[in-house]
C-alpha positions in Angstrom: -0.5 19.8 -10.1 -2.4 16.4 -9.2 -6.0 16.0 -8.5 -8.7 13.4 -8.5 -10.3 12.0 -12.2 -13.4 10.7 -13.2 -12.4 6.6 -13.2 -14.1 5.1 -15.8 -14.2 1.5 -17.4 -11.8 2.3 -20.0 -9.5 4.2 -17.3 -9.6 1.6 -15.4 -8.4 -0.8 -18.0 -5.4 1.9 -18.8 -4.7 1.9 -14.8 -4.2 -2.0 -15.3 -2.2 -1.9 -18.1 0.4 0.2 -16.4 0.1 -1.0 -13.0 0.7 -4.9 -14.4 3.6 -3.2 -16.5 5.5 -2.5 -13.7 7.8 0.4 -13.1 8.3 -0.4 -17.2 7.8 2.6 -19.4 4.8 2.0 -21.9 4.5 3.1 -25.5 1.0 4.5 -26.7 0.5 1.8 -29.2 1.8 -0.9 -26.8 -1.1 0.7 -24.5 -3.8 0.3 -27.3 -2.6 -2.9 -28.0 -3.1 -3.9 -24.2 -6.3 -2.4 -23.3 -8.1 -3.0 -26.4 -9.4 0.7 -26.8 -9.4 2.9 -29.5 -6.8 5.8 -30.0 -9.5 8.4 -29.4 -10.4 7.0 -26.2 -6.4 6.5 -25.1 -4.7 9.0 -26.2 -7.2 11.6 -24.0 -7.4 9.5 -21.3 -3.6 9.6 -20.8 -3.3 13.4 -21.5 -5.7 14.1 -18.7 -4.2 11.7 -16.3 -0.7 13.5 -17.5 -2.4 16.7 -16.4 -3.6 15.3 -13.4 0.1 14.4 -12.0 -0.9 10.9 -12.4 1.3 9.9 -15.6 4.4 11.4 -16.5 5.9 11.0 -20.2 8.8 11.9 -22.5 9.8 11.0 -26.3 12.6 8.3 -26.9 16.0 10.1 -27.2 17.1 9.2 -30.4 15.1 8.2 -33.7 15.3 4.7 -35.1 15.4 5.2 -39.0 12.2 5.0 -40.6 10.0 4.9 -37.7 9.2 7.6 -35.8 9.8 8.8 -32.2 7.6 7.2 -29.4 6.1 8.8 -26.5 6.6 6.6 -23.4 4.5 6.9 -20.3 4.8 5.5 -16.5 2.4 6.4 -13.5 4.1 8.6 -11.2 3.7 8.1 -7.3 1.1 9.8 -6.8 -1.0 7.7 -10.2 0.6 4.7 -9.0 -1.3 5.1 -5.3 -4.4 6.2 -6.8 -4.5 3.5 -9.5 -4.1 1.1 -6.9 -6.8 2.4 -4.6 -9.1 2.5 -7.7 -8.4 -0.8 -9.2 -8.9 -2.5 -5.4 -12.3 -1.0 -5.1 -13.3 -1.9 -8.7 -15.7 -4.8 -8.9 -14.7 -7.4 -11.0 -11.1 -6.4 -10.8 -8.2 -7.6 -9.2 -4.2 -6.5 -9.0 -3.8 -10.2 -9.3 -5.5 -11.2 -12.5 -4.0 -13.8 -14.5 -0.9 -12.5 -16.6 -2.3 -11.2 -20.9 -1.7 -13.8 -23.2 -0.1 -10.8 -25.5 3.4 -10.7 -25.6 4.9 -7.4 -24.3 7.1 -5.4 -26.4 11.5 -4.8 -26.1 12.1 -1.5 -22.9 12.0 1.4 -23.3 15.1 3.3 -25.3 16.9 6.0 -23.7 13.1 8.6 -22.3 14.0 12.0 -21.8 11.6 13.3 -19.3 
């Protein structure tokens, strides 16, 4: 099921995050790392754009010892149009902002969706 969300700010900077990470699967703590918000901002934020057919996720196949799983997310078509429409019309913003000085962190490892 896919319908419209409420874009806030801190939406917004999750939209960016993904968008500039390309078709690249993200990692929730990569995400807070990225945006700069707090896990109980991100963590609903991406369930309810989940919900709303905009992200889709799934848990790395096999568990690295001593760390635990990680849940990987990626916009799905129809997240990836809308996060583009709402990041165009967002003041301020721009597709084409200068690269994050943060390094970005190894692929992804094997997602089972």
């Amino acid at each position: 099921m896919t319908y419209d969300v409420r874009v806030t700010l801190q939406v917004l900077k999750l939209l960016e995050a993904l968008v500039e990470g390309g078709a690249r699967d993200r990692y929730g703590f990569e995400l807070l790392k990225v945006t700069g918000l707090k896990s109980g901002t991100l963590y609903p934020i991406l369930a309810r754009l989940e919900s709303a057919g905009w992200l889709s996720s799934g848990w790395e196949s096999a568990e690295t010892a001593g760390k635990p799983r990680r849940r990987y997310y990626r916009l799905t078509g129809v997240g990836a149009t809308a996060a583009h429409r709402h990041l165009a019309n967002a003041p301020g913003r721009s597709l084409h902002s200068p690269p994050r000085t943060r390094p970005v962190v190894g692929p992804a490892f094997g997602m089972s969706m």
